[in-house]
C-alpha positions as CSV (number, residue, x, y, z in Angstrom):
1,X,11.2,-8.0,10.4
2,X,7.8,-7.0,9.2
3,X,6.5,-3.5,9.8
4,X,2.7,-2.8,8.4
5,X,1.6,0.5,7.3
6,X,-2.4,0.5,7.3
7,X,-5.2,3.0,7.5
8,X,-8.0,3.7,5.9
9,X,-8.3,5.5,2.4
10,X,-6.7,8.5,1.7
11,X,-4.2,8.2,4.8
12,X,-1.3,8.5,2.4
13,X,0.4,5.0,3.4
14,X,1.5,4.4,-0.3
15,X,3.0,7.3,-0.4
16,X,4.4,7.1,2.8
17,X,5.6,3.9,2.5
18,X,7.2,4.3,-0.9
19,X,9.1,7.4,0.0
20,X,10.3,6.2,3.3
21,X,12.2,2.7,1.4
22,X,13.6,5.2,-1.7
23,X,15.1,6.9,0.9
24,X,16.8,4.1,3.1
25,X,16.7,1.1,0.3
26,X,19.5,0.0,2.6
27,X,17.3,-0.9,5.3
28,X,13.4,-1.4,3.6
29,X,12.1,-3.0,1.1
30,X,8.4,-2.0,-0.3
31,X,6.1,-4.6,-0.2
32,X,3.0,-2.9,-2.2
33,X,-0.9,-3.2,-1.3
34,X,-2.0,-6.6,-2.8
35,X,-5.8,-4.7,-2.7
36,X,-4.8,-2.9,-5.6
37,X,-3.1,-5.3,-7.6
38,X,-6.1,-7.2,-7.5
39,X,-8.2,-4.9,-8.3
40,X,-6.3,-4.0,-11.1
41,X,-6.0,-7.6,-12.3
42,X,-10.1,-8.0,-12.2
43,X,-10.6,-4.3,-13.9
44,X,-13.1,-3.8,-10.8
45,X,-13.6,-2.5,-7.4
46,X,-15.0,-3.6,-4.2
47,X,-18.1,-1.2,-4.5
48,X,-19.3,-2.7,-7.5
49,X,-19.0,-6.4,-6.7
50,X,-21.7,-8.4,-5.2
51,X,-21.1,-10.2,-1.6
52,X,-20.3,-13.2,-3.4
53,X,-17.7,-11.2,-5.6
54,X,-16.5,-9.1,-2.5
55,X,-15.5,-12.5,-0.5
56,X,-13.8,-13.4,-3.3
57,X,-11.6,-11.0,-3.7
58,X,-10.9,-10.3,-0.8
59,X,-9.3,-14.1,-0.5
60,X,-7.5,-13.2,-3.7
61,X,-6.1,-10.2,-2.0
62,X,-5.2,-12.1,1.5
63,X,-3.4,-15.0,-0.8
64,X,-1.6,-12.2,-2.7
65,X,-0.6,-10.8,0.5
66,X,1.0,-13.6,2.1
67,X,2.7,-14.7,-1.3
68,X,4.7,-11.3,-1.3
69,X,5.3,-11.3,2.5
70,X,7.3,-14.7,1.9
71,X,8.4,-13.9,-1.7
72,X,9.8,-10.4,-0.7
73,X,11.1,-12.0,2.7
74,X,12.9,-14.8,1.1
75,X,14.9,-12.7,-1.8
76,X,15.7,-9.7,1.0
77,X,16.1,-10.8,4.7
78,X,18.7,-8.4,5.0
79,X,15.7,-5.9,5.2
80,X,13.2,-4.8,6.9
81,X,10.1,-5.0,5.0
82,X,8.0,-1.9,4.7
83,X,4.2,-3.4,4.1
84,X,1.8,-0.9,2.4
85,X,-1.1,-2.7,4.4
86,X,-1.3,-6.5,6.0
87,X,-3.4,-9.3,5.9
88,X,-5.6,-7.9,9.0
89,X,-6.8,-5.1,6.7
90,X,-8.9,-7.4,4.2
91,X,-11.2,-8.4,7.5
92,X,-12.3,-4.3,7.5
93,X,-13.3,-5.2,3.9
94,X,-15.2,-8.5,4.6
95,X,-19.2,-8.5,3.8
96,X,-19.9,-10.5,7.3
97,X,-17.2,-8.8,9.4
98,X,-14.5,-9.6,10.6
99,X,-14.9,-13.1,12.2
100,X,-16.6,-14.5,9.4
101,X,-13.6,-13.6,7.3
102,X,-11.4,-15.0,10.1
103,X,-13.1,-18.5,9.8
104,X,-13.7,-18.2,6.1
105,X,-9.6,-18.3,5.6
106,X,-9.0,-20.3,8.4
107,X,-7.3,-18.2,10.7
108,X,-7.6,-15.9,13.5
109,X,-7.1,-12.6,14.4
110,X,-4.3,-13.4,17.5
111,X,-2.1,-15.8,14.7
112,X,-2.2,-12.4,11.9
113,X,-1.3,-10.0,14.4
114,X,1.7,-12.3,15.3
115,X,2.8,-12.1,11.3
116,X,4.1,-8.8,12.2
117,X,6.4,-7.0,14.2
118,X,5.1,-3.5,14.5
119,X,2.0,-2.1,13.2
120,X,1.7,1.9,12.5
121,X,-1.5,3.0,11.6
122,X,-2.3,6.2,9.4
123,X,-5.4,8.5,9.8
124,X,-6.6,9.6,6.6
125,X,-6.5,13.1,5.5
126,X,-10.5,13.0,5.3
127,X,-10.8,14.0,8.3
128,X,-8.7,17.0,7.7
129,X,-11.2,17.5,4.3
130,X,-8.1,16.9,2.4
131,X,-9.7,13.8,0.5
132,X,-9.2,12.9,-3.0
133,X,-11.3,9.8,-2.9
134,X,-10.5,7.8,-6.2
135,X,-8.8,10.6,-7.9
136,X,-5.2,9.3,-6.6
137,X,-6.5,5.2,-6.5
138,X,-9.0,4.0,-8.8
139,X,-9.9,1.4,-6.5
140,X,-11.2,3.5,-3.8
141,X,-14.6,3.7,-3.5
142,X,-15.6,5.9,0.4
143,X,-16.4,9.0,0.0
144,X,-15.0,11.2,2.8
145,X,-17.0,10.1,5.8
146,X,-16.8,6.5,4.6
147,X,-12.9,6.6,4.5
148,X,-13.1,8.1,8.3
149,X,-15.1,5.0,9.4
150,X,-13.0,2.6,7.6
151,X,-9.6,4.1,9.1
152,X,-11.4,3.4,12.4
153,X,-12.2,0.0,12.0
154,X,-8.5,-1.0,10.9
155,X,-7.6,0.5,13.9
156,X,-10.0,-1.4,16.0
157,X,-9.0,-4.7,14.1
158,X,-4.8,-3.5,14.9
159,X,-5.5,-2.7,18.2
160,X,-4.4,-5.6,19.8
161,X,-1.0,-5.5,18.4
162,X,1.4,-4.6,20.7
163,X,3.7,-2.2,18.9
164,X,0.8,-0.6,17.6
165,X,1.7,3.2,16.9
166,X,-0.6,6.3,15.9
167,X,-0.1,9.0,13.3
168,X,-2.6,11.8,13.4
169,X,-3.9,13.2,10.1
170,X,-1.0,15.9,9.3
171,X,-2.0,18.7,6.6
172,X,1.5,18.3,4.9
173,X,2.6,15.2,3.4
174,X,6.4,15.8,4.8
175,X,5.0,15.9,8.3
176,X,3.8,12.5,8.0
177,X,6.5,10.9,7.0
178,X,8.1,12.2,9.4
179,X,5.4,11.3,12.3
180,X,6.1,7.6,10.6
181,X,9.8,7.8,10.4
182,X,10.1,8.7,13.9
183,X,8.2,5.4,15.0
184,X,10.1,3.0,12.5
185,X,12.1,0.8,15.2
């Protein structure tokens, strides 16, 4: 089972997500956000890459992705995986939207949303001015309103997933794992 934790900056799905599997490692296992292990890897970030660059990386990242979801599949499926973000999330990030990205990678929106079996999407805490911007990712590049808008679109791009939950901006981070927790099936 594959359960994708996805928002836009500053939601807290890292967090989230890693607190959520050290607390049941019985039942989850943490796949992390490819996005910033790339990033990492390239000593970059999307903002200062040119469209050329941007497509790019954001194939790296999709490969990356869908190397973990099989690699972390394959040594635990005993578990649940608990995905900080999914493949869907990259198209958000695409300099010619999202069904440029679709054809670029040769695949479409209906066969990613099938890769997973529930999807529960985080607002960020921008919207509650509680954003940190790069300050807790070096790889985040929205300012506040920027991190709104980009929440937004992932949760256009999820919305045709049919075990697509909501959690509401919370001002404490306990409450949101808890608004999470409560939708894990």
């Amino acid at each position: 089972m594959r359960i994708v934790l996805t928002g836009g900056p500053g939601a807290g799905k890292t967090v989230v997500a890693q607190t959520i599997a050290r607390r049941r490692p019985d039942r989850f296992i943490l796949v992390p956000e490819a996005a910033t292990q790339v990033y990492a890897m390239l000593s970059t970030r999307w903002d200062r890459l040119d469209p050329e660059g941007r497509r790019d990386v954001q194939r790296q990242i999709y490969r990356v992705q869908v190397e973990q979801e099989q690699r972390f599949a394959a040594a635990h499926a005993e578990k649940v995986l608990l995905l900080d973000r999914g493949t869907i999330d990259g198209a958000a990030y695409w300099p010619e939207g999202p069904d440029d990205y679709w054809r670029d990678l040769g695949t479409n929106l209906r066969d990613e949303l099938n890769r997973y079996d529930q999807v529960i999407w985080l607002e960020t805490s921008a919207v509650l001015g509680m954003y940190d911007g790069s300050d807790s990712n070096f790889c985040r590049f929205e300012d506040a309103a920027g991190a709104i808008r980009s929440g937004e679109m992932l949760r256009g791009l999820w919305s045709g997933h049919p075990k697509l939950g909501l959690v509401s901006a919370c001002p404490t981070l306990a409450g949101k794992i808890a608004a999470v927790e409560a939708l894990l099936v």
